[in-house]
Backbone as a printed PyTorch tensor [residue, N CA C, xyz], in Angstrom:
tensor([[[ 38.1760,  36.5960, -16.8380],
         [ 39.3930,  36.4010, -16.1150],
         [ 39.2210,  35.2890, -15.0810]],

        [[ 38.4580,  35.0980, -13.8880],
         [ 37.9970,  33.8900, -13.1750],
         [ 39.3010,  33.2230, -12.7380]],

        [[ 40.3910,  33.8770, -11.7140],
         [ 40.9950,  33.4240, -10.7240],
         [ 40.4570,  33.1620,  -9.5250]],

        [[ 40.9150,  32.0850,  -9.2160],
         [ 40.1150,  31.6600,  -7.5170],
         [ 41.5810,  30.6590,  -6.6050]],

        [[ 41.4170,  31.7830,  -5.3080],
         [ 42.5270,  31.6880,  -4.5150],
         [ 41.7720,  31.5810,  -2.9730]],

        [[ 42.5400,  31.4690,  -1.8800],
         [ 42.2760,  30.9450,  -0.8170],
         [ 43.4400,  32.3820,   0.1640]],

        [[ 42.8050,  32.9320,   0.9130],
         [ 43.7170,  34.1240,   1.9120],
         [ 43.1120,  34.1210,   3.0930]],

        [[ 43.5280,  33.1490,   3.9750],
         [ 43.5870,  33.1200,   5.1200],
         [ 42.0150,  32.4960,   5.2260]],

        [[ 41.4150,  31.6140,   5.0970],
         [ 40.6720,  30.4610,   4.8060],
         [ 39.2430,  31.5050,   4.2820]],

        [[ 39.4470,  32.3250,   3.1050],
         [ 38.8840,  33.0160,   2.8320],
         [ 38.8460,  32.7250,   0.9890]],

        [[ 37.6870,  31.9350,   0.7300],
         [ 37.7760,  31.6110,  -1.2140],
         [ 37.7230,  33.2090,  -1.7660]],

        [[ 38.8100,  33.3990,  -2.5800],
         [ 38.3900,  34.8570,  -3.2850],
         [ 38.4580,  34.7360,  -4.9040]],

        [[ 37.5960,  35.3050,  -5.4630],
         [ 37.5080,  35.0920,  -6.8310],
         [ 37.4690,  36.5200,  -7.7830]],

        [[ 38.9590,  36.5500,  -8.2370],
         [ 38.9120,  37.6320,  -9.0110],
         [ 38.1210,  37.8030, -10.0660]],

        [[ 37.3960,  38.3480, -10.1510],
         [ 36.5560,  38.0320, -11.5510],
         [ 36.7190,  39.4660, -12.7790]],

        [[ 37.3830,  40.6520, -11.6940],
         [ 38.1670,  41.6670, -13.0960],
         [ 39.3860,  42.3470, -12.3540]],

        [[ 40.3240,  42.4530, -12.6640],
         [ 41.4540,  43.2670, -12.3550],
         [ 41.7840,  44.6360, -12.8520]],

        [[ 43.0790,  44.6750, -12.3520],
         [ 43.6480,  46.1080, -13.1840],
         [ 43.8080,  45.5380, -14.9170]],

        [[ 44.1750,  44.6560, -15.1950],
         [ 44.5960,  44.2070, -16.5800],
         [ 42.8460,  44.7930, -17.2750]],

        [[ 41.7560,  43.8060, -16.8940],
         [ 40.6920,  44.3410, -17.3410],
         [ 40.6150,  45.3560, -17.3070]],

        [[ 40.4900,  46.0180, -16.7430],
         [ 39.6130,  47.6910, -16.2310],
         [ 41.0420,  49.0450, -16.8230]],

        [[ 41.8540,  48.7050, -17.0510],
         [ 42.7310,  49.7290, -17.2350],
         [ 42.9920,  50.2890, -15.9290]],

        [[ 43.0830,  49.5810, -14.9980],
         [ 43.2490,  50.0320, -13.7500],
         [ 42.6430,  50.5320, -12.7310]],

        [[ 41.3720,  50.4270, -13.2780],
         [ 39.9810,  51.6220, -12.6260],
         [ 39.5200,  50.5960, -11.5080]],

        [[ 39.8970,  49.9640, -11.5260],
         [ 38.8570,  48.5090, -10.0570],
         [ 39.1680,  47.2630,  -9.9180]],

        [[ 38.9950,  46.6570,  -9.2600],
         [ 39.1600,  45.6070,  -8.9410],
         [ 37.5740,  44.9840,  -8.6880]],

        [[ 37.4490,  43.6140,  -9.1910],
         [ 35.8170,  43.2550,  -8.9020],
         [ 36.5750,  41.7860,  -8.1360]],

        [[ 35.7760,  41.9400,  -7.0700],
         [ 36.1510,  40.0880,  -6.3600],
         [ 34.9800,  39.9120,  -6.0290]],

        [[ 34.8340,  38.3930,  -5.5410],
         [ 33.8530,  37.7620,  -4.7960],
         [ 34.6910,  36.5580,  -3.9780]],

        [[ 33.7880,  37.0090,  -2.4680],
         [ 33.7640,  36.3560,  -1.3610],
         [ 33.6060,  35.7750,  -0.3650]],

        [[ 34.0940,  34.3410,  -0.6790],
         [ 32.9210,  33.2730,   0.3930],
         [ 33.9470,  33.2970,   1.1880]],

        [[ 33.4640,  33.5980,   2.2970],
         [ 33.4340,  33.4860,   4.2400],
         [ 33.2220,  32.4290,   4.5080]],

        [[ 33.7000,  32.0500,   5.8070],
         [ 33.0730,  30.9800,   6.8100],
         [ 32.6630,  31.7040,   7.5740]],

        [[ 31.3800,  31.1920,   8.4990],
         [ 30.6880,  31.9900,   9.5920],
         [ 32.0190,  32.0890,  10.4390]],

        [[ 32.0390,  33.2980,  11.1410],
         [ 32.8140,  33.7370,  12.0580],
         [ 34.2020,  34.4970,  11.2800]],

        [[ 34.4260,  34.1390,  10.1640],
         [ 36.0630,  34.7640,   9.3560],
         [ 35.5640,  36.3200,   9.8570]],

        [[ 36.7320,  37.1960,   9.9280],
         [ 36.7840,  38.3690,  10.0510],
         [ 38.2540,  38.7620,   9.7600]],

        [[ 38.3270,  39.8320,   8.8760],
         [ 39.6010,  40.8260,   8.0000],
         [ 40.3260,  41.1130,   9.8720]],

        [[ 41.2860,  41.4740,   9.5190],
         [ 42.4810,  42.4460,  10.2920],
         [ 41.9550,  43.6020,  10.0200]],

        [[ 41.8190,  44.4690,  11.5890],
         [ 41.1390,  45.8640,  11.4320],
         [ 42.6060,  46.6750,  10.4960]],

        [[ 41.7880,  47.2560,   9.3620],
         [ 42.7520,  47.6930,   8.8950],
         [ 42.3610,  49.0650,   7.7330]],

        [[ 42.9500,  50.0480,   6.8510],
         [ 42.3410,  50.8580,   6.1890],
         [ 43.2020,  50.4980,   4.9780]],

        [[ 42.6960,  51.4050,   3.8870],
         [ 43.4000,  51.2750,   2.8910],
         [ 43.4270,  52.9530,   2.7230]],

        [[ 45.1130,  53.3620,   1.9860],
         [ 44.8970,  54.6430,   1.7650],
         [ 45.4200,  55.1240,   0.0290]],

        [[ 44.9220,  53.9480,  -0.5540],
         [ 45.0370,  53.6890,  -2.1970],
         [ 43.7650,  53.9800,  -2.8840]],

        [[ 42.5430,  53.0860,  -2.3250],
         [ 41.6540,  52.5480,  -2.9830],
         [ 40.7670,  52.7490,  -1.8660]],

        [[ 39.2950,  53.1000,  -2.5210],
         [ 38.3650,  52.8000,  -2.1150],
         [ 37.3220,  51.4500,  -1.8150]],

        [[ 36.5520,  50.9030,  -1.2870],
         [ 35.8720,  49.9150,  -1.5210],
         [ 34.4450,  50.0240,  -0.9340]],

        [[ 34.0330,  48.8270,  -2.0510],
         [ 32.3950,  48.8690,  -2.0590],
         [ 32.3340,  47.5130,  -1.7620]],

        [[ 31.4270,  47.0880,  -0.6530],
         [ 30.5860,  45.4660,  -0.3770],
         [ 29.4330,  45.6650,  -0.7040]],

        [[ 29.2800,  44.4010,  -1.3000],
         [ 27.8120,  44.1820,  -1.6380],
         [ 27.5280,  42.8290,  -0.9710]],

        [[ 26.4740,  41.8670,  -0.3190],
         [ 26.2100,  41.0190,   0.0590],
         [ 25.8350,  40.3680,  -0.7610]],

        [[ 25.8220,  39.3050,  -1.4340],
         [ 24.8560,  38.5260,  -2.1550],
         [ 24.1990,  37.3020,  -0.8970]],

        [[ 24.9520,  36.7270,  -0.4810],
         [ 23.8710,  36.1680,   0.8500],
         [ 24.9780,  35.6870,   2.1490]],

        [[ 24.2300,  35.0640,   3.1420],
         [ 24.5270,  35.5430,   4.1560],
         [ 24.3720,  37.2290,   4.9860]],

        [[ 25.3640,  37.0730,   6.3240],
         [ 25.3710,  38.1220,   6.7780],
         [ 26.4570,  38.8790,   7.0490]],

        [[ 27.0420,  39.9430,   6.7400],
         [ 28.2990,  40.5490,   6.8290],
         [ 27.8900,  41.7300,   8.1860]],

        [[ 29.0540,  42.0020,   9.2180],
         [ 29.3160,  43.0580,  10.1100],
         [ 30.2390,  43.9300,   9.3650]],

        [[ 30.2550,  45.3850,   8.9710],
         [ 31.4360,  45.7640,   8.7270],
         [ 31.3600,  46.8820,  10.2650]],

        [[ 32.9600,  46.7640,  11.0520],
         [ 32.8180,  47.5970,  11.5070],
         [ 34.0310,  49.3360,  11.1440]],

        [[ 33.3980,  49.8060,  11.6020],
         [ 34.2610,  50.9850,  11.4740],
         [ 34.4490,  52.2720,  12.1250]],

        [[ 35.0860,  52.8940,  11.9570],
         [ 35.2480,  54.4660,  13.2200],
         [ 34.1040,  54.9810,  12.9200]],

        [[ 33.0390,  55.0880,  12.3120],
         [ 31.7830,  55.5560,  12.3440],
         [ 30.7500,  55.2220,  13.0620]],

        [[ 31.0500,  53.5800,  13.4250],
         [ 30.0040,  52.6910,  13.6320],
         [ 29.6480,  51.3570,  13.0680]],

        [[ 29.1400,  50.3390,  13.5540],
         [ 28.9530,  49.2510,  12.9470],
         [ 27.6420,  49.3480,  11.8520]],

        [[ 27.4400,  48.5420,  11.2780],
         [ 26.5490,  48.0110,   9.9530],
         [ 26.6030,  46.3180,   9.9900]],

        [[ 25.5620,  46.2120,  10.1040],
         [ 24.9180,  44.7940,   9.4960],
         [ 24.5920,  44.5700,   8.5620]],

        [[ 25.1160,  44.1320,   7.4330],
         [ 24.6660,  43.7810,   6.1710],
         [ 24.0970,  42.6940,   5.3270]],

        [[ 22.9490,  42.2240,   4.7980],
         [ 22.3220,  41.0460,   4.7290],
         [ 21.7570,  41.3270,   2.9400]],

        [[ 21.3060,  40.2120,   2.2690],
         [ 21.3820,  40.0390,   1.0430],
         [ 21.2880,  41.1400,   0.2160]],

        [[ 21.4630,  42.1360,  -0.5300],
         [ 21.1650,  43.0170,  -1.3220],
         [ 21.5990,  44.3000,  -0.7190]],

        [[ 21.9930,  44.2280,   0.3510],
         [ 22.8010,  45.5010,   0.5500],
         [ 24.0010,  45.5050,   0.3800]],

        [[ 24.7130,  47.5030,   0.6910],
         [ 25.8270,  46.9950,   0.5830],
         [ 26.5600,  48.5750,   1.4240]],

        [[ 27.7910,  48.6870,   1.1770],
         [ 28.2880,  49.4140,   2.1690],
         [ 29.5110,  50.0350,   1.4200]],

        [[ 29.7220,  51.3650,   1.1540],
         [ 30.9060,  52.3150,   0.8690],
         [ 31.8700,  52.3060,   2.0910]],

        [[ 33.1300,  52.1570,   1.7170],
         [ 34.3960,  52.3600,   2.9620],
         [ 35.1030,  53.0410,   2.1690]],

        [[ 35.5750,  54.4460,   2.0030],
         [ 36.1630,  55.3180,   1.5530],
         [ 37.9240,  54.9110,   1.9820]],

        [[ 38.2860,  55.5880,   1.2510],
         [ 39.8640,  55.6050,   1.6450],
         [ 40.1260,  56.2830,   2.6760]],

        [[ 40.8490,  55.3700,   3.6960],
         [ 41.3980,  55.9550,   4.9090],
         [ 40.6560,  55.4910,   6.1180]],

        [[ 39.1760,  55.0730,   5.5520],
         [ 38.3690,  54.8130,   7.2470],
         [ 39.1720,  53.3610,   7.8510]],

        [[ 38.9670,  52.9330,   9.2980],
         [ 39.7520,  52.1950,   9.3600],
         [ 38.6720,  51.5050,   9.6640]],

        [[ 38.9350,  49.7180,   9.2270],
         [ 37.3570,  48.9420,   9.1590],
         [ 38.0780,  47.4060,   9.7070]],

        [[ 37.0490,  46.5650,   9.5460],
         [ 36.9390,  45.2110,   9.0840],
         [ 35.5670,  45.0530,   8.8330]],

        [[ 35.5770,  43.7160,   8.3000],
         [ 34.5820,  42.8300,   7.8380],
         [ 34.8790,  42.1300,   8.2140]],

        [[ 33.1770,  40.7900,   8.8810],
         [ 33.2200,  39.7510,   9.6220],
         [ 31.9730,  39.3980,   8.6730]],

        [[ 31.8360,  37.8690,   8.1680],
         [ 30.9120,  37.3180,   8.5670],
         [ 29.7720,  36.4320,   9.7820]],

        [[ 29.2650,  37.2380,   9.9650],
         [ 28.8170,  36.8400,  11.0740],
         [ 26.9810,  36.1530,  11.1130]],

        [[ 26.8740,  35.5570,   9.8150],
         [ 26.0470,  34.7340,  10.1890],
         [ 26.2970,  33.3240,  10.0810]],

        [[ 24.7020,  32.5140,  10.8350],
         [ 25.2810,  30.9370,  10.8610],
         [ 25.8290,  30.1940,   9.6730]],

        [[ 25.4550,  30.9780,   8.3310],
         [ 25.4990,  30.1670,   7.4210],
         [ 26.9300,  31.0160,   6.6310]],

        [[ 27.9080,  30.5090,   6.1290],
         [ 29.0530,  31.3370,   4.8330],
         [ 28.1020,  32.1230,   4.3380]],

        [[ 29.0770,  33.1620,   4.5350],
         [ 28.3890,  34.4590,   3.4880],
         [ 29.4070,  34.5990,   2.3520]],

        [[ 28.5980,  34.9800,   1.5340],
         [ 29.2140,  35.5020,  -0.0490],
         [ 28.5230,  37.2580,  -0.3130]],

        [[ 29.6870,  37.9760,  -0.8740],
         [ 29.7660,  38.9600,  -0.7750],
         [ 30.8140,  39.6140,  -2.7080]],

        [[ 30.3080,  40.7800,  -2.9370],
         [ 31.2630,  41.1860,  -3.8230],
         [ 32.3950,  42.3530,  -3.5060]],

        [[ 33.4010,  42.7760,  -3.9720],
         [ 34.1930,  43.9080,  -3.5080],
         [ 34.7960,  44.4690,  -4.3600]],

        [[ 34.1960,  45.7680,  -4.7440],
         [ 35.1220,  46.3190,  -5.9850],
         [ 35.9810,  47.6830,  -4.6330]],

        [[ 37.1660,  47.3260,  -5.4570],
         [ 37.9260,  47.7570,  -4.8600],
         [ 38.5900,  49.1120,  -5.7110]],

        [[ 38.2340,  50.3400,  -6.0090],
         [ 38.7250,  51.3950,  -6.9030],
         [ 39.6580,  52.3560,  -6.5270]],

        [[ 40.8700,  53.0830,  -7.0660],
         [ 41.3920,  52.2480,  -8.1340],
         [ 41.9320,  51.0540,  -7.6620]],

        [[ 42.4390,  50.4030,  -8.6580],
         [ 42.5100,  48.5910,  -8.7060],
         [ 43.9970,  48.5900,  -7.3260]],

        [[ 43.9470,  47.2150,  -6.7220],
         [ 44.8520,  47.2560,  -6.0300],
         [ 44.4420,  46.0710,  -5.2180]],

        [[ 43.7550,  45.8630,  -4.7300],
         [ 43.1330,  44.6030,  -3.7180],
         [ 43.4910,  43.4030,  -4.3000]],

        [[ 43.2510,  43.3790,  -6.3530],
         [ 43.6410,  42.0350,  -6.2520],
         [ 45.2970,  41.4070,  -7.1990]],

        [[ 46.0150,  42.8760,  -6.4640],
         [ 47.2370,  42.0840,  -6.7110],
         [ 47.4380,  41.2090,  -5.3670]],

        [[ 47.2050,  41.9290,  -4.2820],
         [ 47.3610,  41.2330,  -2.9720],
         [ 47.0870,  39.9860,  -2.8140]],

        [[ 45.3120,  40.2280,  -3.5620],
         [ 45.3050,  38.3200,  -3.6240],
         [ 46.2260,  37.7590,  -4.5900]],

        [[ 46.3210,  38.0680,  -5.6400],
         [ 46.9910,  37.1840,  -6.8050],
         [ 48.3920,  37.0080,  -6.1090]],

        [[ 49.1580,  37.6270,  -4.9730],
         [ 50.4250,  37.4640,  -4.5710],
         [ 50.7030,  36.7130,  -3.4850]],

        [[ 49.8220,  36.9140,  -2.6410],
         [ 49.9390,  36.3110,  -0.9670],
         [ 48.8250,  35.0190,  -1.6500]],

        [[ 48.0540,  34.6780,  -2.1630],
         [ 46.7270,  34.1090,  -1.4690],
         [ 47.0300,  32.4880,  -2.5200]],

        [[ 46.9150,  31.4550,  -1.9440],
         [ 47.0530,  30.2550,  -2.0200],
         [ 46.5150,  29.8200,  -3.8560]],

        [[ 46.4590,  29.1640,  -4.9050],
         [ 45.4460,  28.8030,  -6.2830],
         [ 44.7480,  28.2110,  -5.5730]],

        [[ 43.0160,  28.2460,  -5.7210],
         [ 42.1260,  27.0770,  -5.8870],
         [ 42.7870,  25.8700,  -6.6180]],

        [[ 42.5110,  25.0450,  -5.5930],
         [ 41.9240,  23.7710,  -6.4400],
         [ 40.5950,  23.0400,  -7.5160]],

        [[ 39.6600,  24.3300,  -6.7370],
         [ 38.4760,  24.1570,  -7.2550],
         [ 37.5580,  23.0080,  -6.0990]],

        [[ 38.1820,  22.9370,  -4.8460],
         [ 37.2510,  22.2350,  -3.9160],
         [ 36.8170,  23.5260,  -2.5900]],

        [[ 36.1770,  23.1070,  -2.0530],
         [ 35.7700,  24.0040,  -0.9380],
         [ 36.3440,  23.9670,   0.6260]],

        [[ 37.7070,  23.6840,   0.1860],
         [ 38.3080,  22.9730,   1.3730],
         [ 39.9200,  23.9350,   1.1730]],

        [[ 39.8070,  24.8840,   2.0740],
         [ 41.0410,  25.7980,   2.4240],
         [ 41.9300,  24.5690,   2.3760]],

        [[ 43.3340,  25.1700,   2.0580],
         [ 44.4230,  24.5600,   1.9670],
         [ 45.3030,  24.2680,   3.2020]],

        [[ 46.2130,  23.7020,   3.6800],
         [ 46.3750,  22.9910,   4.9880],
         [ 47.1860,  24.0390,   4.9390]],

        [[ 47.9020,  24.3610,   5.3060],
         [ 49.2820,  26.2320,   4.9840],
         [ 48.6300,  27.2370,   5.0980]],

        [[ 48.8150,  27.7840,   5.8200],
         [ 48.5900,  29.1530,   6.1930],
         [ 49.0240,  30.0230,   5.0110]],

        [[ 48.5950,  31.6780,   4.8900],
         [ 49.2300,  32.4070,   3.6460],
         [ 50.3040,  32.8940,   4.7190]],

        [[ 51.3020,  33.1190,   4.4300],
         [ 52.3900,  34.2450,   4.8620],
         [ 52.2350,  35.3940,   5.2080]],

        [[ 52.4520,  35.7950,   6.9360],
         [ 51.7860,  37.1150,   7.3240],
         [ 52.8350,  37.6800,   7.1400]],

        [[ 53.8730,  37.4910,   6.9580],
         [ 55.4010,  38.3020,   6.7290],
         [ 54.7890,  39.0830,   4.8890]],

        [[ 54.7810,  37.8890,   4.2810],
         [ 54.7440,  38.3890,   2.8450],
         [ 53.4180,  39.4000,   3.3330]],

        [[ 52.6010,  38.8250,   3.3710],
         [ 50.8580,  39.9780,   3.2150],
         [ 50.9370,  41.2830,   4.3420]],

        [[ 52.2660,  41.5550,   5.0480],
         [ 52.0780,  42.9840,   5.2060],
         [ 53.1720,  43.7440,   4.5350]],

        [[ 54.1590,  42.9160,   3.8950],
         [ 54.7230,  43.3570,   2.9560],
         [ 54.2840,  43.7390,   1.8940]],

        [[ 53.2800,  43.1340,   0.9600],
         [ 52.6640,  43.8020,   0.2870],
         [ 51.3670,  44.3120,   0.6830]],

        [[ 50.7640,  44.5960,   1.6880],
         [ 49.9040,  45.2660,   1.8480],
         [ 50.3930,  46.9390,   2.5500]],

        [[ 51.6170,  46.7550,   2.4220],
         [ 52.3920,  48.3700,   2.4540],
         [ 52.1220,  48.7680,   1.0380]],

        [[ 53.2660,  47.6210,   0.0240],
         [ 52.9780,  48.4900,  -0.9030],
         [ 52.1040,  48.7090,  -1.5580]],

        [[ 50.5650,  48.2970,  -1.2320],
         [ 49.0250,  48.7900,  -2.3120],
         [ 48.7330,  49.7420,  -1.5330]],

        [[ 48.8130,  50.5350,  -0.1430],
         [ 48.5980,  51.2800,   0.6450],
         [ 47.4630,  50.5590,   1.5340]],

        [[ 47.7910,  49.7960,   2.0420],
         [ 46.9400,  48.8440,   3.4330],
         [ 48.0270,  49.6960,   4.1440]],

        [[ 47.3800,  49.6230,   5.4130],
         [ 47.8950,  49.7130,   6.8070],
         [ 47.1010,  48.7220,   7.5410]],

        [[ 47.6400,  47.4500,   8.2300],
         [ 47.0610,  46.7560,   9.4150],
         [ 47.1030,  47.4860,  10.9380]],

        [[ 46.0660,  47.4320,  11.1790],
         [ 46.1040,  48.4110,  12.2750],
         [ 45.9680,  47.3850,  13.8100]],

        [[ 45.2510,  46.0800,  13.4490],
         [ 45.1420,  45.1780,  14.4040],
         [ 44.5590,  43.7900,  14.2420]],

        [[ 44.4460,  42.5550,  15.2180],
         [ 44.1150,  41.4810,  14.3970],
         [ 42.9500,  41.7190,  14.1020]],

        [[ 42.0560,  40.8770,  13.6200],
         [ 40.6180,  40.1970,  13.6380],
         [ 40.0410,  40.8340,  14.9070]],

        [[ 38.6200,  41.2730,  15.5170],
         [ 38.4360,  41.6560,  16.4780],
         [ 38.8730,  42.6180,  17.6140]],

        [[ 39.8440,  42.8360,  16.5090],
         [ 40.4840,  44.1420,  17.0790],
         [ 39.7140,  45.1280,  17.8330]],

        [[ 39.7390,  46.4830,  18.5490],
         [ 39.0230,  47.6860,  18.8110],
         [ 38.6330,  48.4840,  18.0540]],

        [[ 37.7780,  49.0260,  17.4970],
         [ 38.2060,  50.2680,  15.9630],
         [ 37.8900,  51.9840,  17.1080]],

        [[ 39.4200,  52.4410,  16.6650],
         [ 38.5280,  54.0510,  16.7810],
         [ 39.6020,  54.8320,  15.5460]],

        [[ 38.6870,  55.6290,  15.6120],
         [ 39.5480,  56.7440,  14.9740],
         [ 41.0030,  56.8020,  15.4710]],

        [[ 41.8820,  56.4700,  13.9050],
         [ 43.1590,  56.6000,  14.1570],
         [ 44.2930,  57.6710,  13.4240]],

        [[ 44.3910,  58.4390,  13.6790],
         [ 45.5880,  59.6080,  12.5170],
         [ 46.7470,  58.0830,  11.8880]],

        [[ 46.7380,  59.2810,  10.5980],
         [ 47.2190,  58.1510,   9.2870],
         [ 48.6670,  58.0600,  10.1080]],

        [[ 49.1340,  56.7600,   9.5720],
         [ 50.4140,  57.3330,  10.0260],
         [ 51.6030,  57.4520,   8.8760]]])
């Protein structure tokens, strides 16, 4: 399958969907710029799994933070409320299966086509559209980038 899109200066590369999987996951991969970090936010659809392939990922969450560095990786169940930051000097790349599938209609809807260069697109994605559909996959944004995380009742 090998879609590659741009969400919020974030390269994402679908590499299986719901079409593949019969709906069971979503597989992406994701190159960061040092410093990018998600909108603290949960999902109450889908589960997700990070894996690092290199660089360094922070995920934080109502449990606690995690540092994550090449070969690890990190379960976020449905409902915890999180982000992810890369936070080392160098872009990190990372994988994300997202189960059941749902993460990458979001990209395939909000998130910019590759060109196939390494150079985010001058346009922002649409924060109107991406919490519009991040209602309907069951996202909740809970706050920007750097947000606070605590334990929050669903709403």
């Amino acid at each position: 399958m090998n879609k590659s899109f741009w969400l919020f200066g974030t390269h994402l590369t679908i590499l299986a969907n719901k079409a593949d999987t019969d709906g069971r996951y979503d597989l992406v991969e994701g190159n960061f710029a040092p410093g990018v970090e998600t909108p603290v936010h949960r999902h109450f659809t889908y589960a997700e799994q990070l894996y690092v392939l290199s660089g360094e990922f922070t995920v934080r969450t109502e449990a606690g933070t995690m540092v994550l560095g090449p070969g690890q990786s990190y379960f976020i169940p449905q409902g915890m409320v999180h982000s992810v930051a890369a936070t080392s000097a160098d872009p990190a790349r990372g994988l994300v299966v997202a189960s059941p599938s749902g993460f990458a209609h979001l990209i395939e809807t909000i998130g910019t086509a590759s060109d196939g260069s390494d150079t985010p697109p001058a346009s922002q994605s649409d924060m109107a559209a991406f919490m519009r559909v991040s209602a309907e996959i069951g996202e909740e944004i809970l706050g920007p980038p750097g947000a606070p995380i605590a334990a929050t009742p669903a709403s």
